[in-house]
Z-matrix of the N, CA and C atoms (Angstrom, degrees):
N
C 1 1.449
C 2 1.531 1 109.37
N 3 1.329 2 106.80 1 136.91
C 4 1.616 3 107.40 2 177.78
C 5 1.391 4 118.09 3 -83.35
N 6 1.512 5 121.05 4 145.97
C 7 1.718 6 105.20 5 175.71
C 8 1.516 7 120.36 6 -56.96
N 9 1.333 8 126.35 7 157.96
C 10 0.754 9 139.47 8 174.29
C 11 1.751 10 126.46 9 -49.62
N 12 1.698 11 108.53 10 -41.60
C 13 1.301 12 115.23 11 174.62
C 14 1.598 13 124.56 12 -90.60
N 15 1.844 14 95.25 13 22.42
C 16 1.371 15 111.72 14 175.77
C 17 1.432 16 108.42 15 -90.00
N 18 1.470 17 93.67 16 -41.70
C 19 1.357 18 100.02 17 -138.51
C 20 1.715 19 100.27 18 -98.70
N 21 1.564 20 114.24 19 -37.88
C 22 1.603 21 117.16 20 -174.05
C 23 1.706 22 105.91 21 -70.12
N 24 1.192 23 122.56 22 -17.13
C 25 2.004 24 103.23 23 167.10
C 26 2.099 25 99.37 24 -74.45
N 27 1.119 26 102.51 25 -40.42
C 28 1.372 27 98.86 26 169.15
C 29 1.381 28 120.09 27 -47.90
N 30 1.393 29 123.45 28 -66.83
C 31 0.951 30 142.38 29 -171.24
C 32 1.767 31 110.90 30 -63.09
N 33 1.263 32 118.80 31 -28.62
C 34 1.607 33 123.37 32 157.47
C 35 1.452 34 96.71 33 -69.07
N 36 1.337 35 140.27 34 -50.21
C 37 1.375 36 83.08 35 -170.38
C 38 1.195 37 143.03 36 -100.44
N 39 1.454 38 99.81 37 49.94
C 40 1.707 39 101.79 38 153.89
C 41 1.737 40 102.98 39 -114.75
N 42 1.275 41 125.35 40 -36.99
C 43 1.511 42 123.82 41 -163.22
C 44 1.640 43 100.28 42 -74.21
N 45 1.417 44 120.55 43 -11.12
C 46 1.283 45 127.01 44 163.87
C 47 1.186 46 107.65 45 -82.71
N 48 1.170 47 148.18 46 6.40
C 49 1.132 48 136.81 47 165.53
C 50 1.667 49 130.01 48 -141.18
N 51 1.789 50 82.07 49 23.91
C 52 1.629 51 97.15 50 157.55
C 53 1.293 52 95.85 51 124.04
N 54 1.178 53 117.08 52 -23.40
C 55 2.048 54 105.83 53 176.06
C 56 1.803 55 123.85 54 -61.19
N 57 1.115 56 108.72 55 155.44
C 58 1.423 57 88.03 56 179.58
C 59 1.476 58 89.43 57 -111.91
N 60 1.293 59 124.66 58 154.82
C 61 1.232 60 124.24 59 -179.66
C 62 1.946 61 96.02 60 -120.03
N 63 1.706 62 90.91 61 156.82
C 64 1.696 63 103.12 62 -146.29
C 65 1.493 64 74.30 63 -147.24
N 66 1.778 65 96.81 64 119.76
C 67 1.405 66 122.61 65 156.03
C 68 1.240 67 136.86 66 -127.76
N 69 1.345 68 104.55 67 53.57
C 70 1.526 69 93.64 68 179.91
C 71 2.317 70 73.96 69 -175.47
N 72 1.454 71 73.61 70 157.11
C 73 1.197 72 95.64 71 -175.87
C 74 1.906 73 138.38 72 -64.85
N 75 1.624 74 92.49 73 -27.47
C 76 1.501 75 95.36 74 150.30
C 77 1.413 76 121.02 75 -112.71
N 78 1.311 77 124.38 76 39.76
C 79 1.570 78 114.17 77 150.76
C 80 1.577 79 85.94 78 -94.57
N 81 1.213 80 140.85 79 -26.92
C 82 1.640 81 127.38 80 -174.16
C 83 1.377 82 98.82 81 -58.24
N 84 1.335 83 104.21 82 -53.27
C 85 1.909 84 103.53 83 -172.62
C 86 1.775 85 93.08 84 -57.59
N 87 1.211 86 113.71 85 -39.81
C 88 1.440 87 84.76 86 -147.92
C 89 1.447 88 103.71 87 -72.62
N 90 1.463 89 137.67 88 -32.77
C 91 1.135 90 128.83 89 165.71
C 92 1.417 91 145.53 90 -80.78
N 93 1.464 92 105.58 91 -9.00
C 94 1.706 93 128.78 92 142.48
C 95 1.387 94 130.36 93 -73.91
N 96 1.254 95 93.14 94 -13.88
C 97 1.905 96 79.48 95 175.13
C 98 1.488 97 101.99 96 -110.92
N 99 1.740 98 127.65 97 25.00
C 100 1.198 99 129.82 98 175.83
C 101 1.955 100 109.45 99 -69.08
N 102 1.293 101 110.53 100 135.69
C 103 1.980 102 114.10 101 -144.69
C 104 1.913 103 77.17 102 -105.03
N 105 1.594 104 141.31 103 -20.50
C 106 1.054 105 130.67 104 158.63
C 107 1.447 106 114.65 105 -103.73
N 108 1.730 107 116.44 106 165.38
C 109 1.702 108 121.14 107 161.57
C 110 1.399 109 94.44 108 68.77
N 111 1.469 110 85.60 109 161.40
C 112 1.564 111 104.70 110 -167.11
C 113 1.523 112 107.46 111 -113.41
N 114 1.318 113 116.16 112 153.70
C 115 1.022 114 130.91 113 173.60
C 116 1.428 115 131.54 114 -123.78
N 117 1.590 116 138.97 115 117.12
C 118 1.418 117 140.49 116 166.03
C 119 1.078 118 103.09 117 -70.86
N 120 1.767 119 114.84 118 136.55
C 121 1.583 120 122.59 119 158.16
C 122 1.019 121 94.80 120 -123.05
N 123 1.619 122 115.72 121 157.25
C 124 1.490 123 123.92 122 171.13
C 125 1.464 124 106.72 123 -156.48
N 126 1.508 125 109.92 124 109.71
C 127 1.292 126 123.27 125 -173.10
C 128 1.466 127 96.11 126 -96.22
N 129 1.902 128 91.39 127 116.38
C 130 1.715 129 122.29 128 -174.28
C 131 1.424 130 96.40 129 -74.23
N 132 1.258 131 97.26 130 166.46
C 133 1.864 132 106.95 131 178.58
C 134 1.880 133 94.53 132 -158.99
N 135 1.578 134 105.00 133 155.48
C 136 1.417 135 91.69 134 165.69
C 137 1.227 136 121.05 135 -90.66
N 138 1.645 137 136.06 136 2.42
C 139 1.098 138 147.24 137 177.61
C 140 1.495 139 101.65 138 -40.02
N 141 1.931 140 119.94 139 161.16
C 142 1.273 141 99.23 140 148.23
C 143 0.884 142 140.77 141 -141.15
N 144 1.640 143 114.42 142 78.71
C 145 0.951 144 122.17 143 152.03
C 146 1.613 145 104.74 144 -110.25
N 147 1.111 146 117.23 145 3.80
C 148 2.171 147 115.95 146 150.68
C 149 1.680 148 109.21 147 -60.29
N 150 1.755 149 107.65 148 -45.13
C 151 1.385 150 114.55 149 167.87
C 152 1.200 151 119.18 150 -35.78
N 153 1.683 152 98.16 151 -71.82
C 154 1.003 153 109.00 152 -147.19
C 155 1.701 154 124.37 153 -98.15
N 156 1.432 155 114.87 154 -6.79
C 157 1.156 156 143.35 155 165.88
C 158 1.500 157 128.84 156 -105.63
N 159 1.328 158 116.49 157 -69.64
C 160 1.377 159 128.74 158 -162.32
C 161 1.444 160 95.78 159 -85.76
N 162 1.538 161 140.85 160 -48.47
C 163 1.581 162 104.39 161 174.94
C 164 1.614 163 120.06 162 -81.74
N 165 1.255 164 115.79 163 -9.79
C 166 1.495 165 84.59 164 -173.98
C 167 1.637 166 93.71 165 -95.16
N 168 1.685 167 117.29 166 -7.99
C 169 1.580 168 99.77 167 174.40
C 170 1.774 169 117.61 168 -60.32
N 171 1.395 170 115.50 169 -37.02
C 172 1.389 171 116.00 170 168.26
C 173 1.247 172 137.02 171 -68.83
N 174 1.626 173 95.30 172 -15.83
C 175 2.060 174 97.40 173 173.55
C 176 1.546 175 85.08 174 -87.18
N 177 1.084 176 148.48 175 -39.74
C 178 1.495 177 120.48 176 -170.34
C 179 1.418 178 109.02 177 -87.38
N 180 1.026 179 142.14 178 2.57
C 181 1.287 180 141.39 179 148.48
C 182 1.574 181 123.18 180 -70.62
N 183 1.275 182 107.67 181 -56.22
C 184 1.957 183 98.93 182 162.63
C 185 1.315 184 104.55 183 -71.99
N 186 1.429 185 139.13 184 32.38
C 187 1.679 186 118.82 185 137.54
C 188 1.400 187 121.26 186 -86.98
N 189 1.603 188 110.31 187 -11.40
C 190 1.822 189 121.14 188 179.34
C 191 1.443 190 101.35 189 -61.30
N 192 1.427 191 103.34 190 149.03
C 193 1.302 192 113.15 191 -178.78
C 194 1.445 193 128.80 192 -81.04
N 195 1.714 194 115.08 193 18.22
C 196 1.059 195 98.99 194 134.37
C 197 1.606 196 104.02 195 -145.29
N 198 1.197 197 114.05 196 151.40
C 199 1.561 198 122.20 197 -178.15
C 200 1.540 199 112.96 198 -141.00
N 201 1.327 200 91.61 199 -174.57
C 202 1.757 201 98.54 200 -169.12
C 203 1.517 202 100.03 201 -70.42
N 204 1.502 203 96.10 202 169.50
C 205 1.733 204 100.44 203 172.63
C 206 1.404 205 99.96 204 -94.19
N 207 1.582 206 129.71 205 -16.52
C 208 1.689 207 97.02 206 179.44
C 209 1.631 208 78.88 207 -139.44
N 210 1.651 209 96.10 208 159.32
C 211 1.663 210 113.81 209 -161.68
C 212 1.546 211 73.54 210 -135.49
N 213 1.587 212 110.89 211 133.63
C 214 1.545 213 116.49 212 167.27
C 215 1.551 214 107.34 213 -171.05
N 216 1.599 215 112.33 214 145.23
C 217 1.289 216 122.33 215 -163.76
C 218 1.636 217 97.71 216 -135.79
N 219 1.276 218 105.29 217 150.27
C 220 1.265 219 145.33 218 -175.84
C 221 1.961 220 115.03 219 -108.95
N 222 1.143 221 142.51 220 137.16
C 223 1.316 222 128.30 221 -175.90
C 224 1.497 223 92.02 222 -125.71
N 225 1.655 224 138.49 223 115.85
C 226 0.816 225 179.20 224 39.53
C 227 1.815 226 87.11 225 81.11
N 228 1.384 227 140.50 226 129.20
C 229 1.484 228 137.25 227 165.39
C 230 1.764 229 97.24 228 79.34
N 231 1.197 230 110.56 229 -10.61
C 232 1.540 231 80.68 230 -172.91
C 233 2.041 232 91.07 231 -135.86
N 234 1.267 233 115.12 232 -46.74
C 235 1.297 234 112.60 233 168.87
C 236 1.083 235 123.99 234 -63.41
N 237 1.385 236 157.27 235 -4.50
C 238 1.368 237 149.50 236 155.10
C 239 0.904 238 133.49 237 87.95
N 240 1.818 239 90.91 238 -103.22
C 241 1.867 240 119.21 239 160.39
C 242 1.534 241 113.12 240 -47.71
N 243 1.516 242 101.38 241 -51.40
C 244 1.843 243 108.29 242 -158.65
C 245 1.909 244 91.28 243 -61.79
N 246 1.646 245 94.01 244 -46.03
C 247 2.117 246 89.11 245 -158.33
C 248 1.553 247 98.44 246 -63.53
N 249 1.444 248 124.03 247 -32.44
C 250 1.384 249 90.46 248 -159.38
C 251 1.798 250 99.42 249 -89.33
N 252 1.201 251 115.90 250 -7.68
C 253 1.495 252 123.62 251 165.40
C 254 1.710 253 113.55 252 -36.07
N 255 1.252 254 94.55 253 -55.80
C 256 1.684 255 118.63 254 -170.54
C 257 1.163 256 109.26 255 -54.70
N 258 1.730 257 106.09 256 -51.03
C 259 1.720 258 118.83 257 -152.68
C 260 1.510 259 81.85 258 -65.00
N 261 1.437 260 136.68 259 -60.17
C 262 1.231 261 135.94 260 -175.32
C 263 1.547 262 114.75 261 -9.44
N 264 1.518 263 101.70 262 -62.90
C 265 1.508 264 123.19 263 -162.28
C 266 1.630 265 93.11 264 -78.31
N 267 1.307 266 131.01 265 -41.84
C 268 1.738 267 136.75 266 166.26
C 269 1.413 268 117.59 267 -31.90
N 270 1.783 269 114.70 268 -34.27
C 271 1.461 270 105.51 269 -170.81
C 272 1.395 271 118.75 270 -76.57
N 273 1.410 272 91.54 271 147.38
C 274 1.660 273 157.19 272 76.68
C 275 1.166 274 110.45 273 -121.03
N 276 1.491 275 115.66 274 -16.14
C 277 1.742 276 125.12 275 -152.91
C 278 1.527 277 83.34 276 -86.05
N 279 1.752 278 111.70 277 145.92
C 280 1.232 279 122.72 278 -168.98
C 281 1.970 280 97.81 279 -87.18
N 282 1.375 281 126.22 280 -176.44
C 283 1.342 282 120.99 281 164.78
C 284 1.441 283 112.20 282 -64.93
N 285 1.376 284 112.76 283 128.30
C 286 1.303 285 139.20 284 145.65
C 287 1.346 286 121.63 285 -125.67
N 288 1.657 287 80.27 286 136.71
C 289 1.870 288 111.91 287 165.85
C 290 1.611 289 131.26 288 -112.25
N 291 1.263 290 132.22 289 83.22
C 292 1.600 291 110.23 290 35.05
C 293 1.880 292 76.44 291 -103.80
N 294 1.778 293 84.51 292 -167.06
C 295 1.400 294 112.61 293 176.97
C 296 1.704 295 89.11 294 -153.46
N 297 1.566 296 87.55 295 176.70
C 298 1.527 297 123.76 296 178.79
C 299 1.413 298 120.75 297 -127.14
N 300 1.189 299 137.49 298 98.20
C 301 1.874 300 130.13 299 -174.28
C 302 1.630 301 84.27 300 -130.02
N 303 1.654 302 87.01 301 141.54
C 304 1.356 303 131.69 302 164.23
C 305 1.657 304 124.28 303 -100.46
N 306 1.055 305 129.18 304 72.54
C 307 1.391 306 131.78 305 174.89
C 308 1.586 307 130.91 306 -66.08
N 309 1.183 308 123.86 307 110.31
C 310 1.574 309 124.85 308 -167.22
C 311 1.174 310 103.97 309 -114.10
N 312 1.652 311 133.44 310 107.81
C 313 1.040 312 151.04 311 153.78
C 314 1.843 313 109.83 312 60.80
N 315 1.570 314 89.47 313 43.98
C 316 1.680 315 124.71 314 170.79
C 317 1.747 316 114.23 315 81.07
N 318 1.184 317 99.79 316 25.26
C 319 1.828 318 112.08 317 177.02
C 320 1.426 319 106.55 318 -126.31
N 321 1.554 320 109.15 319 130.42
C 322 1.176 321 122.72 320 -175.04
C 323 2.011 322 99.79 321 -54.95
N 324 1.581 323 135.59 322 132.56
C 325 0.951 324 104.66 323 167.63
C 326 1.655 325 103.40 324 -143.25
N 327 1.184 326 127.10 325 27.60
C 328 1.495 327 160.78 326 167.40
C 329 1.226 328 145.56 327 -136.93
N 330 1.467 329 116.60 328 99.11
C 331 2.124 330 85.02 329 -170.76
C 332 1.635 331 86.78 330 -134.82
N 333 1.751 332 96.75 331 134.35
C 334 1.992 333 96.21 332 162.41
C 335 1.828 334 100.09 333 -107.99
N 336 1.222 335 93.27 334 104.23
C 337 1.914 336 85.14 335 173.37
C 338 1.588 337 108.50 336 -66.51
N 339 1.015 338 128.32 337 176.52
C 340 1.403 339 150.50 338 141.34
C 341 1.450 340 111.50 339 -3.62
N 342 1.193 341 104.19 340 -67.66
C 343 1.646 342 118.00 341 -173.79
C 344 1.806 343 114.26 342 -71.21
N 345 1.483 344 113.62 343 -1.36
C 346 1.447 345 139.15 344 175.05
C 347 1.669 346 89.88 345 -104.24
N 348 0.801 347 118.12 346 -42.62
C 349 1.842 348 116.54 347 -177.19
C 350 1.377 349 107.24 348 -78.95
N 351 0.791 350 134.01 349 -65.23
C 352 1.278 351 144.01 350 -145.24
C 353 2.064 352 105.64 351 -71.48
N 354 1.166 353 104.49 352 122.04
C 355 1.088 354 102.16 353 -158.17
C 356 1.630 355 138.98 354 88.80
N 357 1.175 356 105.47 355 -48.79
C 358 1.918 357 115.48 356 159.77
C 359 1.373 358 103.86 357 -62.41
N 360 1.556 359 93.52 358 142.78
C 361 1.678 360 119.26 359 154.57
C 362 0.956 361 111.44 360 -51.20
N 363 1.329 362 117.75 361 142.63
C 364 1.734 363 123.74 362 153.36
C 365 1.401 364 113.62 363 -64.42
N 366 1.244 365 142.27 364 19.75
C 367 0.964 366 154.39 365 126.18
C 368 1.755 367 144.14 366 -49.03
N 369 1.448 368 76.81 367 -64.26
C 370 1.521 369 101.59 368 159.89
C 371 1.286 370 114.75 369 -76.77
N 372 1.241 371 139.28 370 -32.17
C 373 1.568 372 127.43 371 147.74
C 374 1.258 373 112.12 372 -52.10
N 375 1.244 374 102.64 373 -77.26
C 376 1.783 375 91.24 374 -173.90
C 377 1.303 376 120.16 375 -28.74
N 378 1.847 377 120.07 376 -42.54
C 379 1.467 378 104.53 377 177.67
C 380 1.626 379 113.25 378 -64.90
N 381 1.195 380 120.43 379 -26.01
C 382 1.858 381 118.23 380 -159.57
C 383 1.689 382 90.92 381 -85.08
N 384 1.395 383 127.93 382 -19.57
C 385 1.547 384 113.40 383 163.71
C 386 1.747 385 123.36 384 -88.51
N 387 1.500 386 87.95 385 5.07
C 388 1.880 387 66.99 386 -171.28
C 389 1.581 388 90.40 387 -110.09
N 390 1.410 389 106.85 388 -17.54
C 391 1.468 390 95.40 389 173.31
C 392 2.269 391 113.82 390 -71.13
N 393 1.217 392 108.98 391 -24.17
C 394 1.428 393 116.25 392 161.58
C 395 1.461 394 117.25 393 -62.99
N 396 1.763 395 110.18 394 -35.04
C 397 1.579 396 111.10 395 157.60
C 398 1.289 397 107.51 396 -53.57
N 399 1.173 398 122.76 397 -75.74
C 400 1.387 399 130.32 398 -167.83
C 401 1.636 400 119.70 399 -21.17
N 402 1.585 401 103.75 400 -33.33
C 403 1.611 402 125.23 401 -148.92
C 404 1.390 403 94.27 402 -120.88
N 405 1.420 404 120.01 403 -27.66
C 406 1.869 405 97.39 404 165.61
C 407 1.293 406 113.48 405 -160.26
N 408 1.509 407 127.05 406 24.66
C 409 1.446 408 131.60 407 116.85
C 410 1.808 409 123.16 408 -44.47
């Protein structure tokens, strides 16, 4: 587990910019097993390419004009309950840190693992999620 004063300036910056962050294992249920609307998850990591790719690719993706109705993150080493809650809802896809899932009316129907992050711009993410907006937003 990572310390705490590692991980929460990390971890603001996504819940600073509109994510709600979910630690414990039934706020995951409670907003993954929602049967309408879509949902972004994005399991944080301190790696960086979470830095340097995967969060700022998702804050510029929920500025497209159309996005999910709920934006929520998980922190990978420090959330626990919530991450391995998630990975649940993730399968077939093995654990990744971070990742990107798109949930449509409680079915996985998007995933960028790690190996989709790693290396891409947050740019180039942002485009491969808003075009998944496009398709089930």
């Amino acid at each position: 587990m990572y310390p705490a004063e590692l991980v929460i300036p990390m971890a603001k910056d996504l819940t600073e910019y509109g994510f709600k962050g979910l630690t414990t294992a039934s706020a995951v249920e409670e907003i993954l097993d929602q049967k309408t609307g879509t949902t972004l998850l994005v399991i944080n990591s301190v790696c960086g390419c979470a830095a340097g790719n995967a969060r700022p690719g998702a804050k510029l993706a929920i500025t497209h004009s159309k996005k999910p109705t709920n934006c929520v993150t998980v922190f990978a080493g420090f959330d626990k309950e919530a991450v391995d809650k998630s990975r649940e809802y993730l399968l077939p896809y093995p654990p990744s840190s971070p990742c990107i899932a798109l949930f449509k009316d409680g079915s996985l129907v998007h995933m960028l693992e790690r190996q989709h992050i790693e290396g891409r711009s947050a740019d180039l993410i942002a485009e491969n999620l808003k075009m998944a907006f496009d398709q089930f937003c």
